[in-house]
C-alpha positions as CSV (number, residue, x, y, z in Angstrom):
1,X,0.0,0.0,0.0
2,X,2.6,2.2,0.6
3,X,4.6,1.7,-2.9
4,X,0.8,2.0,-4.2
5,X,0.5,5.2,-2.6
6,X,3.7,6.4,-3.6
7,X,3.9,5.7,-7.0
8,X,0.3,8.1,-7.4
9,X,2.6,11.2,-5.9
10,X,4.1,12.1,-9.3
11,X,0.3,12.1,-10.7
12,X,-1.5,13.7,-7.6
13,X,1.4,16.7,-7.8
14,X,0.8,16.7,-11.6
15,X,-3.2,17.2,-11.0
16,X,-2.3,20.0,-8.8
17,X,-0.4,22.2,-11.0
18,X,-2.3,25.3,-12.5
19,X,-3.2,24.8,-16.4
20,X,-0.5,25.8,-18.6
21,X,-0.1,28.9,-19.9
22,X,-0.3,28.7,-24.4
23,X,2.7,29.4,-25.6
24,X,1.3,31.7,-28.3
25,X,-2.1,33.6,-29.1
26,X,-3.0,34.1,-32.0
27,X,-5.6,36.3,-33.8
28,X,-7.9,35.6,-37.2
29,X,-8.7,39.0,-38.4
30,X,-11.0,39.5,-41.3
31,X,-11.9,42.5,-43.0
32,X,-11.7,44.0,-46.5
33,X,-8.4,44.9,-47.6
34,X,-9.3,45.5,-51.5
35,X,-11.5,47.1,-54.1
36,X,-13.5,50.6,-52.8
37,X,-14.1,49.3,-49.3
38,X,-10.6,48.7,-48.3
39,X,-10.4,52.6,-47.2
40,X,-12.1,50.9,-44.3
41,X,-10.4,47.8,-44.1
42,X,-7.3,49.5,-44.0
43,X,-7.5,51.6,-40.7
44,X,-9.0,48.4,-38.9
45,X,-5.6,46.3,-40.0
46,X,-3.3,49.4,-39.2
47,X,-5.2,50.0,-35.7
48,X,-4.8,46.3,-34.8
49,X,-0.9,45.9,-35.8
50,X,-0.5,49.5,-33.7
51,X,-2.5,47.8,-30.6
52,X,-0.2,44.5,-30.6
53,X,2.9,46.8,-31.5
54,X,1.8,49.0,-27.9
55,X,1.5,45.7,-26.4
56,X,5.6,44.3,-27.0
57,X,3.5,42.0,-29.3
58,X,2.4,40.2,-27.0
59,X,-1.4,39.1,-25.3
60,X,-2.1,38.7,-22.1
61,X,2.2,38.7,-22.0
62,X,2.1,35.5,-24.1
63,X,4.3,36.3,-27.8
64,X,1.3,36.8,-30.6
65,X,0.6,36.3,-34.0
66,X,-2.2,38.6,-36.1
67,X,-3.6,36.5,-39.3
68,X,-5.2,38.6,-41.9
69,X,-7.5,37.7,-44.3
70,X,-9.0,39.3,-47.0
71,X,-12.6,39.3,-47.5
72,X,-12.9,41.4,-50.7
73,X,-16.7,42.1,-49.4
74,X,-18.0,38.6,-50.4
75,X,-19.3,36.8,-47.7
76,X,-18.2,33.4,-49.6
77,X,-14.6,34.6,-49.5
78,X,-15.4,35.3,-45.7
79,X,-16.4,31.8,-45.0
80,X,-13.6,30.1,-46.5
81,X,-11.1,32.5,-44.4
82,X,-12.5,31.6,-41.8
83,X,-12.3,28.1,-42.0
84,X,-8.7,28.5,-42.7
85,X,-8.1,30.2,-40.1
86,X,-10.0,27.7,-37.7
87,X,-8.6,24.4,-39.5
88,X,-5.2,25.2,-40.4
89,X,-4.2,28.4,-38.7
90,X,-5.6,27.3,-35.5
91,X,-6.7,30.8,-34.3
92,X,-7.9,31.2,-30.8
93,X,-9.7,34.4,-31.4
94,X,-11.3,35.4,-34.8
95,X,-11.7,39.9,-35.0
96,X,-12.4,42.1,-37.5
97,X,-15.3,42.0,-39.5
98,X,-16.1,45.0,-41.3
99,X,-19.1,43.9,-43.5
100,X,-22.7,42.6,-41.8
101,X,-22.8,40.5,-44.7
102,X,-19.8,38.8,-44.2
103,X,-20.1,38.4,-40.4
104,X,-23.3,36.6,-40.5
105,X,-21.9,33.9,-43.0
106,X,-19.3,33.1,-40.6
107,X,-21.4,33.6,-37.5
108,X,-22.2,30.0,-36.7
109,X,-18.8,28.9,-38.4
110,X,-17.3,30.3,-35.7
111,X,-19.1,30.2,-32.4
112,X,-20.1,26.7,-32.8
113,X,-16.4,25.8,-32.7
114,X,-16.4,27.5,-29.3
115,X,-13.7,29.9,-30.3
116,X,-14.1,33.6,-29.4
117,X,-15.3,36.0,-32.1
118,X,-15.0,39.9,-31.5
119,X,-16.6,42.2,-34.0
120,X,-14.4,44.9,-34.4
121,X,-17.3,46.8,-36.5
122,X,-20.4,45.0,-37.7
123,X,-23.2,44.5,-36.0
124,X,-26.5,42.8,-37.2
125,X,-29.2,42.6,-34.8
126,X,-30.0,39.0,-34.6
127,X,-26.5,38.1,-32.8
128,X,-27.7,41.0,-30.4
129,X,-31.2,39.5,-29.6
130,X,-32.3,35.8,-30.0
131,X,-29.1,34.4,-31.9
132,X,-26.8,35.9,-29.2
133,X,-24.1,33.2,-27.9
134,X,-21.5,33.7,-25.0
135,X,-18.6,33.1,-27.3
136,X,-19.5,36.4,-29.5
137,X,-18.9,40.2,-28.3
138,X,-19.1,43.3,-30.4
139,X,-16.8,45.8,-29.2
140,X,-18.0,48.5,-31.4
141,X,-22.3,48.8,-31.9
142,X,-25.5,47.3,-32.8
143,X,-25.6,48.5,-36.6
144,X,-28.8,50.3,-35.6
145,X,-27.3,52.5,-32.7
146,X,-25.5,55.4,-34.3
147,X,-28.6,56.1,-36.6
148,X,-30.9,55.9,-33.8
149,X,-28.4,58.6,-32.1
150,X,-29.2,60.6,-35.6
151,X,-32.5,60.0,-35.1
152,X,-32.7,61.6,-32.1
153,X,-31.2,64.5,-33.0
154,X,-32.8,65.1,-36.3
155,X,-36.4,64.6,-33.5
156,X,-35.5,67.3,-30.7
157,X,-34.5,69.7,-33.8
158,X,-38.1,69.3,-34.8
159,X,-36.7,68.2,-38.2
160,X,-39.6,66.4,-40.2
161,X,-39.9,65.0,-43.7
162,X,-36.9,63.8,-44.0
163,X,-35.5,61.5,-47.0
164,X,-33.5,58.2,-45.9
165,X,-31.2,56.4,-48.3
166,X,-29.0,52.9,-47.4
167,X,-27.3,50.1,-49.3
168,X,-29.5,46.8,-49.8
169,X,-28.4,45.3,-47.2
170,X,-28.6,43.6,-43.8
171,X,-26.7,46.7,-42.0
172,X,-28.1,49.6,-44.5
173,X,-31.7,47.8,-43.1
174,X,-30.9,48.0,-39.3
175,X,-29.4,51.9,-39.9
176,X,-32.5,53.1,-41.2
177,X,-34.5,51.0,-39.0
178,X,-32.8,52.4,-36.4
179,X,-33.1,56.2,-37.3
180,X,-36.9,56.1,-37.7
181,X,-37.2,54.0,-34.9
182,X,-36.2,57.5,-32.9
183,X,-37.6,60.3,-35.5
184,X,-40.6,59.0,-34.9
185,X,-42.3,60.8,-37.5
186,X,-43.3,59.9,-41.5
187,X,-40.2,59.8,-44.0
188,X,-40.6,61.9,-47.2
189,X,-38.5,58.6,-49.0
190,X,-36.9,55.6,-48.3
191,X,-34.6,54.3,-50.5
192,X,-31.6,51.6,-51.0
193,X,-29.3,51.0,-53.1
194,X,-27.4,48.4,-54.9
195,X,-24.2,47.2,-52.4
196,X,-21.2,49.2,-54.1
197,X,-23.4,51.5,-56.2
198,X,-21.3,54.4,-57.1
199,X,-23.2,56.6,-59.1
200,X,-26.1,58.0,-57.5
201,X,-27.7,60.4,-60.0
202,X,-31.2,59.0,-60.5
203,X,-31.3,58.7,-56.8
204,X,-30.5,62.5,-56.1
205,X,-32.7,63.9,-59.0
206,X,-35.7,61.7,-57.2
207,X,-34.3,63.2,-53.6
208,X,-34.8,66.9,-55.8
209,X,-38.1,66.1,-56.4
210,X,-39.1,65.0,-53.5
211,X,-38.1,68.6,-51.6
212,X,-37.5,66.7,-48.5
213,X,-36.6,69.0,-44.9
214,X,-33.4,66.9,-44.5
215,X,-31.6,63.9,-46.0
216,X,-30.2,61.0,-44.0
217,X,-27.7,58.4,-45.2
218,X,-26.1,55.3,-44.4
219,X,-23.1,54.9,-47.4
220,X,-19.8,53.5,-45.5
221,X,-16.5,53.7,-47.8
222,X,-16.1,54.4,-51.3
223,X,-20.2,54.4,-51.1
224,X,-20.0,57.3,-48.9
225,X,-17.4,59.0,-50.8
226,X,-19.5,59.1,-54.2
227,X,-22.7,60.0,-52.4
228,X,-21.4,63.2,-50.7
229,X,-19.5,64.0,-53.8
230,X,-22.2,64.0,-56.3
231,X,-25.2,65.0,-53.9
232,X,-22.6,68.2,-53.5
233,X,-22.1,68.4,-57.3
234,X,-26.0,68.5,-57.8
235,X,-26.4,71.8,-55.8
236,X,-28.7,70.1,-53.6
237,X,-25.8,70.7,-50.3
238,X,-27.0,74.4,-50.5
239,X,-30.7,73.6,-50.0
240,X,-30.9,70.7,-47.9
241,X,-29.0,70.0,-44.8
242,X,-27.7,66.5,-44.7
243,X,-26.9,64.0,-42.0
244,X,-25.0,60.7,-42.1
245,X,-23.6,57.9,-40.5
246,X,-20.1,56.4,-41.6
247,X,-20.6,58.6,-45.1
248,X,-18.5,60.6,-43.6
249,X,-15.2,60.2,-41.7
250,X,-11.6,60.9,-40.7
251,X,-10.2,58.9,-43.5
252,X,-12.4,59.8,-46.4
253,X,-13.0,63.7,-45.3
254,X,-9.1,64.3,-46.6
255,X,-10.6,62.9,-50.3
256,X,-14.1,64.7,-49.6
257,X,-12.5,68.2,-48.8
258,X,-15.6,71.1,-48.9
259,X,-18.0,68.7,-50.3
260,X,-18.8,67.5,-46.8
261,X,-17.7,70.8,-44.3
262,X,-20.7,71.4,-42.5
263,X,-22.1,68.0,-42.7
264,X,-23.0,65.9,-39.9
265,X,-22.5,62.3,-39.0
266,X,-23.3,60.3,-35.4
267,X,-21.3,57.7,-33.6
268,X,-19.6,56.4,-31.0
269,X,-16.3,58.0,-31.8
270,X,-14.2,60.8,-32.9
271,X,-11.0,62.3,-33.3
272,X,-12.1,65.0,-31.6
273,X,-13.1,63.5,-27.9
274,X,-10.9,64.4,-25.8
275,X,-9.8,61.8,-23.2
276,X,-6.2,61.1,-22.3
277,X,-6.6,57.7,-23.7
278,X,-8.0,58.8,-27.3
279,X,-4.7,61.0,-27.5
280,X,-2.5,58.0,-27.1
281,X,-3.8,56.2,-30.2
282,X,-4.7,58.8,-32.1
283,X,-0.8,60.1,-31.8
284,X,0.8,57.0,-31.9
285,X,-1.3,56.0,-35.1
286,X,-0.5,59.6,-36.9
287,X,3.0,59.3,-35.9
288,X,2.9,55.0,-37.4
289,X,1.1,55.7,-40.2
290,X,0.7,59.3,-41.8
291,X,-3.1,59.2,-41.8
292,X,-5.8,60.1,-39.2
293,X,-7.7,56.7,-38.2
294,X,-12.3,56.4,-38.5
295,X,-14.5,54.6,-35.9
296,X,-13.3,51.0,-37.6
297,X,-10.6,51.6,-36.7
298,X,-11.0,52.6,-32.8
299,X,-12.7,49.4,-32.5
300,X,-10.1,47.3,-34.0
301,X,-7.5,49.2,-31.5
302,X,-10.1,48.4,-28.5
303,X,-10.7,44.5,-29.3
304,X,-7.1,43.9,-29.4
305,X,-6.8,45.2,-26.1
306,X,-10.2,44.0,-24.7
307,X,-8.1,40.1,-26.0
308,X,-5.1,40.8,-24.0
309,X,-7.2,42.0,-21.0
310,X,-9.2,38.6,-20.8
311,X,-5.9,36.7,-21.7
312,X,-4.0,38.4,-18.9
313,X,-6.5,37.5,-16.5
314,X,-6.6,33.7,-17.4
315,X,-2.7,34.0,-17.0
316,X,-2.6,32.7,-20.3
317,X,-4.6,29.2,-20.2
318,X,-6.8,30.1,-23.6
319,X,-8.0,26.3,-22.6
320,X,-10.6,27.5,-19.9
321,X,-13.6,29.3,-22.1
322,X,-15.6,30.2,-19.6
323,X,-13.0,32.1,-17.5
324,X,-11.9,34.0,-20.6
325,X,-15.6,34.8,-21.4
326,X,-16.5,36.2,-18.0
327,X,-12.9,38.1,-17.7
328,X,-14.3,39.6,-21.3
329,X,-17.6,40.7,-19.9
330,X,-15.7,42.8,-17.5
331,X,-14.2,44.7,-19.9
332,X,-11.4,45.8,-17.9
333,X,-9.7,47.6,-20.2
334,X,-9.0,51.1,-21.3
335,X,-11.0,52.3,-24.1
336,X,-10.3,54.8,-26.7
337,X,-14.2,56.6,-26.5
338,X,-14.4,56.9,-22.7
339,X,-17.1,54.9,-20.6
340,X,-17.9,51.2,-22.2
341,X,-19.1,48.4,-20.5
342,X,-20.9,45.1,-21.8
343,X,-24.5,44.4,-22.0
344,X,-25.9,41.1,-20.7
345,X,-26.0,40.5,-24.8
346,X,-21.7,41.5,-25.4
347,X,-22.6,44.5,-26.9
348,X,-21.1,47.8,-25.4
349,X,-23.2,50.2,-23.4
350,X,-21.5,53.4,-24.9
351,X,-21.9,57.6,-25.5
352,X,-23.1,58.4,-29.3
353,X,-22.0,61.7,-30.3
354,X,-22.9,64.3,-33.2
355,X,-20.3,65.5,-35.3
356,X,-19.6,67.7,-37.5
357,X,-17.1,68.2,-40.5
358,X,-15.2,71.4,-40.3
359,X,-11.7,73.5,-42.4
360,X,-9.0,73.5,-39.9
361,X,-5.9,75.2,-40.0
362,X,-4.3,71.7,-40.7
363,X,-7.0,70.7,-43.5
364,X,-10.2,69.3,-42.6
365,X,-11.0,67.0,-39.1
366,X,-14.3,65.8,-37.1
367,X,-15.4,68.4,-34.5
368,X,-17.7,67.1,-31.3
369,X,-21.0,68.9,-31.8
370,X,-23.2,67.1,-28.8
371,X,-23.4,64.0,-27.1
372,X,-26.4,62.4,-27.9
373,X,-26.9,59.3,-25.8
374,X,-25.3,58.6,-23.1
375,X,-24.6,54.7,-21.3
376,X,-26.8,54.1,-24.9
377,X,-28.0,50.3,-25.0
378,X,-29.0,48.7,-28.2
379,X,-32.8,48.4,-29.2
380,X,-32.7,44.0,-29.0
381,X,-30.7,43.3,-25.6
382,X,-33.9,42.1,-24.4
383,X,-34.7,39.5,-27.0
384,X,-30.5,37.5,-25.8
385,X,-31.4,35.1,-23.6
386,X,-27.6,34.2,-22.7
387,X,-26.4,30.5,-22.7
388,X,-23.7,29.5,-20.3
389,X,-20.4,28.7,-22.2
């Protein structure tokens, strides 16, 4: 009995010992890095390789690796990304995701592998209601949340009548559901657009003859570069005041120039907010890469660091899901648009702000107009009825 009980030593001591650390994290990150759409994509990749850069490249102090896939926009390109980056790459977090459309192809991919999958952007509303699952977060918005900040606006100005105009598809839905969910009031038009329609002529000559009291828009990218071009071109700037979201931004207002100064656009972030933490990256990114970084990519910079806040608090052992999920729900970490905190449904509880595009003495930037909702949750929060990991 004695060898007996001696011989199980070795294996009692070994059961004892804390899980081991992974020797390395590393990261799937899909967005769209080509055609008119990678002026998105772009500050999303820069934002993440500046995050891991602050961080000595490392997560949670375990030595990292970002993968980047290309998505081109096609949510079948998305899908086989994805399962490279599960199968052979063997991610243990998956980021990114610029597009709705590509996100909810590889929704289920993802989550039912029980690997972690921060949105960096998108946001369709099922995955924030009744398809919510504990191993997805969004660390940006509900896709409807920034229009319903417009919304609001657009009602306490006592602003009626007002024209509304969105790609075809799942997000350019949810943004326009979302502002007339708060204007509360009849549109004068509702329109959308093919996805990656560039010429909008036919639609602003029907927005003409419509003589609407504003126009609202949801046109992300290259989109959002044409629209406010050409709805500038048409004269139409000078008689009807205009309001966006994402048409207009920090990286596309250096190509838009005058045609968008005195436009405004709601969301959750801005290179104007000043907070000490906002100055950090907004320096360090300038300083990196020559360019003044959008919304995307403050939410890629915060879901690299809401990773390495989860992994630091596991102490590294990526093995123990639903100790890294519920160190994620805390997120204990410093973010780049002030107060955030997660919803029972992993979606942030965040300020939306009104801005406006303004001539500076250094060329054009983003000025802070109003905060429009504060500690805003989204519309479907309700509707998640959280599983356990």
């Amino acid at each position: 009995m004695r060898l007996t009980s001696l011989a199980a030593l070795p294996l009692l001591a070994l059961l004892a010992q804390p899980a081991l650390a992974a020797d390395k994290v590393k990261i799937g990150f899909i967005t769209t890095l080509s055609g008119p759409e990678a002026v998105l994509g772009n500050p999303m990749r820069d934002s993440a390789n500046l995050a891991l850069s602050m961080l000595g490249g490392k997560i949670g102090g375990v030595p990292a690796e970002i993968v980047y896939g290309d998505d081109q926009q096609k949510p079948d390109v998305g899908r086989q990304l994805a399962e490279k980056m599960l199968q052979k790459d063997k991610v243990d977090f998956v980021t990114g995701m610029l597009g709705s459309n590509v996100l909810l192809a590889v929704y289920q991919q993802i989550v039912r592998t029980h690997t972690i999958l921060v949105s960096a952007n998108a946001g369709p509303h099922q995955f924030a209601g009744d398809q919510c699952s504990p191993y997805y977060f969004n660390v940006a918005q509900q896709s409807d949340e920034s229009s319903e900040a417009m919304g609001q606006y657009l009602h306490d100005q006592h602003i009626k009548n007002v024209y509304a105009m969105a790609p075809d598809y799942n997000a350019g839905k949810d943004m326009v559901g979302g502002f007339k969910r708060y204007l509360a009031a009849p549109l004068a038009g509702e329109a959308y657009t093919p996805f990656g329609q560039l010429d909008y002529q036919p639609e602003i000559s029907r927005i003409r003859a419509a003589k609407p009291g504003a126009v609202f828009v949801f046109y992300p990218g290259g989109m959002g570069i044409q629209f406010v071009k050409q709805f500038a071109q048409s004269g139409l700037k000078d008689e009807i005041p205009f309001y966006s979201t994402n048409a207009i931004d920090e990286v596309n207002l250096p190509v838009l120039k005058d045609a968008a100064v005195g436009d405004y656009t709601s969301l959750y972030w801005g290179e104007s907010l000043d907070l000490p933490r906002n100055h950090v990256y907004l320096d360090a990114f300038r300083k990196r890469y020559h360019y003044t970084p959008n919304s995307l990519g403050a939410g890629s910079f915060d879901a690299i660091f809401l990773i390495d806040s989860a992994v630091k608090a596991v102490h590294g052992n990526l093995a123990d899901k639903a100790a890294l999920i519920a160190a994620m729900e805390k997120a204990d970490f410093q973010s780049v648009r002030g107060p955030f905190a997660f919803n029972t449904n992993h979606h942030p509880i965040e300020n939306f702000y009104l801005f406006r595009a303004v001539k500076t003495a250094e060329g054009y930037g983003m000025k802070t107009e109003a905060t429009i909702f504060t500690a805003h949750k989204d519309h479907y929060y309700q509707d998640c009825h959280m599983a356990k990991p």
